[in-house]
N, C-alpha and C positions, 0 to 999 in steps of 0.2 A: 622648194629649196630656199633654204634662208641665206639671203646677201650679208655678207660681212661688210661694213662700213668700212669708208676710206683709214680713220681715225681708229680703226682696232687692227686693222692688217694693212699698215702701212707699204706702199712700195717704192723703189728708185724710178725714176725717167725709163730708165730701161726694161721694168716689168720687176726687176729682181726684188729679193729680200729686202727689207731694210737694212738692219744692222749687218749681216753679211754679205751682200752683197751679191747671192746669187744666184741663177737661174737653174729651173728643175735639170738641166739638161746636163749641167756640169756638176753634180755630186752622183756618186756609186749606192748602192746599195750597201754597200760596206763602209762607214764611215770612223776612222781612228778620231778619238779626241786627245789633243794635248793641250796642257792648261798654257806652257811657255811659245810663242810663235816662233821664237828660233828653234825650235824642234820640230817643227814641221815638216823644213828642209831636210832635217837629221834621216826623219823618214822617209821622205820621197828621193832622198840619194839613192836608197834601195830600190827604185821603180827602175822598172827595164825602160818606159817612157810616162814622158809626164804631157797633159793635154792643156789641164784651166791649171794657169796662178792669179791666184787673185788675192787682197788685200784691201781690209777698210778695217781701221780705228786696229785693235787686237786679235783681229779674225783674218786670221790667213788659211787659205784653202791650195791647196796643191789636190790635181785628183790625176791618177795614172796607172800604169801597165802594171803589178808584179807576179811574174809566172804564169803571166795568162789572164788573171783576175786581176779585173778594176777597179781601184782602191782609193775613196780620198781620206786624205788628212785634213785636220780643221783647227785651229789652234781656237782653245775656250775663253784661253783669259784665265785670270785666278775668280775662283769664289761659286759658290751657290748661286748668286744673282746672277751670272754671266751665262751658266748653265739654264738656265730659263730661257732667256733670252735666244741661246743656242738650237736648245731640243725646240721648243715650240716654234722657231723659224724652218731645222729643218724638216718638222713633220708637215709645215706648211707648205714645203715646196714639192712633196709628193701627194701628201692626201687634200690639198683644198686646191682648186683650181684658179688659179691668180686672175686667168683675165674676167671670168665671172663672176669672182670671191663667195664660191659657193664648195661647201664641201663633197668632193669626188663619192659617188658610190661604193667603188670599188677600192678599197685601203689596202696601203703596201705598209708594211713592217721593216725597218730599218735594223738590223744592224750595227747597231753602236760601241764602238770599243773604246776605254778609255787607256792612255799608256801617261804613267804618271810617277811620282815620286811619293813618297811619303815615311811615317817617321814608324819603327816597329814600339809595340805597348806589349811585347813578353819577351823577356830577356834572351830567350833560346832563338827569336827570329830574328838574326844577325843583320847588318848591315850588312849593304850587296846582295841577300837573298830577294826571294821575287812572293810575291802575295797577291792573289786572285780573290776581290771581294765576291762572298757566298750571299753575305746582303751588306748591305750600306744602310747604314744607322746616321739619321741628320738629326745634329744637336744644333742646326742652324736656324729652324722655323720654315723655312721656304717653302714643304709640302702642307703646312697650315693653312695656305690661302687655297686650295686647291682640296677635290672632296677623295682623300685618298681610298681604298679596301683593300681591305686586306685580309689573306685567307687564314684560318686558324690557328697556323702556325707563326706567321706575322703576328698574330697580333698578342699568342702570350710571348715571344720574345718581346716584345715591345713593352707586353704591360709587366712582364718580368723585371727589364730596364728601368723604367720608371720607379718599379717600386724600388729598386734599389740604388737611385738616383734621382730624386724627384728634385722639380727644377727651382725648389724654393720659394717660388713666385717672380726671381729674378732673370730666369733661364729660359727660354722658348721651351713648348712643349716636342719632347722629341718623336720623333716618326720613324720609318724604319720598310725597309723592300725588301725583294730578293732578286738575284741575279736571276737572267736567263740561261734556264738549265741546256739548252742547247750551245752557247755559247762557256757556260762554264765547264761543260764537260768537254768542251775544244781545245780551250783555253788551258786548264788548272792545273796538267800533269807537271810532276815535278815543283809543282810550286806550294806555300803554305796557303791553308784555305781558312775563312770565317769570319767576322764581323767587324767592317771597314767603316769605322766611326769618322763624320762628314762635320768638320769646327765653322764657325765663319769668320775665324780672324786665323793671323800666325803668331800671336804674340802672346794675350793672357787667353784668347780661346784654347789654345793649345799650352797652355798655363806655363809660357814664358815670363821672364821676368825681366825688364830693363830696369826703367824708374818709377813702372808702373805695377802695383800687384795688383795679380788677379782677385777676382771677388770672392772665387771659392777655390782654396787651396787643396783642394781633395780632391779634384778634377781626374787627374793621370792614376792616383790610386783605384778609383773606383770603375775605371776604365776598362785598368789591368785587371784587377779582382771580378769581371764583370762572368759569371759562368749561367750559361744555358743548356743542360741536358750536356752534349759534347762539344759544343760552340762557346768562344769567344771571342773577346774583342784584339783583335790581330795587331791594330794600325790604323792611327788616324791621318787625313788629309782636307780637302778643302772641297769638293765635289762630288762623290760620287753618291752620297746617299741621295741626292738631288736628281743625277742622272741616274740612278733605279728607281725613284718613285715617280720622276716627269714618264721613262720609258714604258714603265707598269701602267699608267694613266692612259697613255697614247699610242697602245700596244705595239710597241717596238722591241725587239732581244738588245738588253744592256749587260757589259762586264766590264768591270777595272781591273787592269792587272798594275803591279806596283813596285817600280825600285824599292827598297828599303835604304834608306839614304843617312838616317839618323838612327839608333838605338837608345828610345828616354828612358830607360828603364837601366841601362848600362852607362850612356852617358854617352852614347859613342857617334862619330862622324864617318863616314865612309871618305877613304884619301881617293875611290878609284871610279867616282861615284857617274860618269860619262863613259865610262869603259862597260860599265855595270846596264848602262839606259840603250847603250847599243846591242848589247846581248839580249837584251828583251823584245829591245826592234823587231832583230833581226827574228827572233824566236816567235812572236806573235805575227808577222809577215808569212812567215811559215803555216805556220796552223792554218790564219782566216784565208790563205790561198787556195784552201782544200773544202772551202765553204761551196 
């Protein structure tokens, strides 16, 4: 059994995580991610009871009762990097044994859901409606450093994308996962399905404009124009192609489901956009109870 050094799996006084703060006993096997910490509460209002809260830096964990099934939430943080940080602490607190720092024989598969916002890239998927990433496509790099595979179908979407976006030399090279089909086929009824593009900024990643322009103005077109057999690019946001490729890695079932909050393709904002995040709560609370 190989020891993990103090200096690669760091822990608290207490035994727990690092960055989060915490111990295997208090996360579910169902774990919601939201990227804002005030939504964490939003979620766990819905618990019939709530057991761990806990809190360190932007990672707030609430874990508790609903309908039977024990459920935490974990707030990510914004971005790709946070999402590292996140997935590999929590597959640390199931599959590697802290006080040994050896990893466990026997591997358990997490359940990860992410409940998130993001912005639609086809005009007909309105703000307010709801989007179930089928895979998550990172334009951010983050799966670069890590040896991803991917099977047949991953990898002509991907080399499909690239040809039709190649990153100039200025662009990280992009990568690309698929949901877990047990999870997506829980999750997706009713909602729009297919390729949840992952930026690493909000402003020219997402080819905003302050005072600053982005370096390549064709960004959102080529997004939107992006077709695969019967697959496109739905909606971009800021994580999730990171959490399908860390879960694909470290064999865990991942799905995002996603407010649509913006329409950049229409221009448009959602006035109702809290009323909209609750309905999916509650809608996803539903389903993974029946897990």
């Amino acid at each position: 059994m190989t020891h993990i050094p103090e200096s690669e799996l760091i822990l608290n006084k207490d035994g727990s995580v690092y960055h989060l703060n915490l111990l295997p006993e208090e996360i579910s096997d169902i774990i919601i991610n939201v990227g804002d910490p005030d939504r964490v509460q939003m979620v766990s209002n819905y618990f019939d009871t709530i057991e761990v809260r806990k809190q360190k830096r932007e990672f707030v964990t609430h874990t508790g009762v609903y309908k039977g099934r024990r459920i935490t939430v974990l707030s990510t943080g914004i971005g790709t990097d946070n999402i590292d940080i996140v997935y590999n602490e929590l597959d640390a607190l199931v599959n590697i044994d802290l006080k040994t720092r050896t990893i466990k024989e026997q591997l358990t598969a997490l359940n990860l859901i992410r409940i998130g916002t993001s912005g639609s890239l086809q005009v007909e998927i309105p703000v307010d409606s709801f989007v179930c990433s089928s895979f998550g496509l990172g334009l951010d790099g983050l799966l670069n450093f890590y040896h991803l595979k991917n099977d047949n179908e991953e990898k002509d979407i991907i080399q499909s994308f690239i040809n039709h976006f190649p990153n100039q030399g200025i662009f990280p090279q992009s990568y690309l996962a698929r949901a877990s089909d047990k999870l997506l086929t829980l999750l997706s009824p009713d909602m729009h399905k297919g390729i949840t593009a992952s930026c690493s900024g909000f402003y020219a990643p997402q080819m905003r404009q302050l005072r600053l322009q982005p370096s390549r103005m064709d960004l959102i077109d080529k997004l939107c124009g992006f077709r695969f057999n019967e697959l496109r690019i739905t909606n971009f946001e800021m994580e999730t192609g990171a959490m399908y490729g860390l879960a694909k890695l470290l064999g865990h079932h991942c799905c995002a489901v996603n407010v649509i909050v913006a329409n950049r393709i229409a221009q448009q904002y959602s006035t109702k956009a809290e009323e909209s995040m609750h309905k999916l709560i509650q809608m996803t609370l539903d389903r993974l109870s029946t897990l």
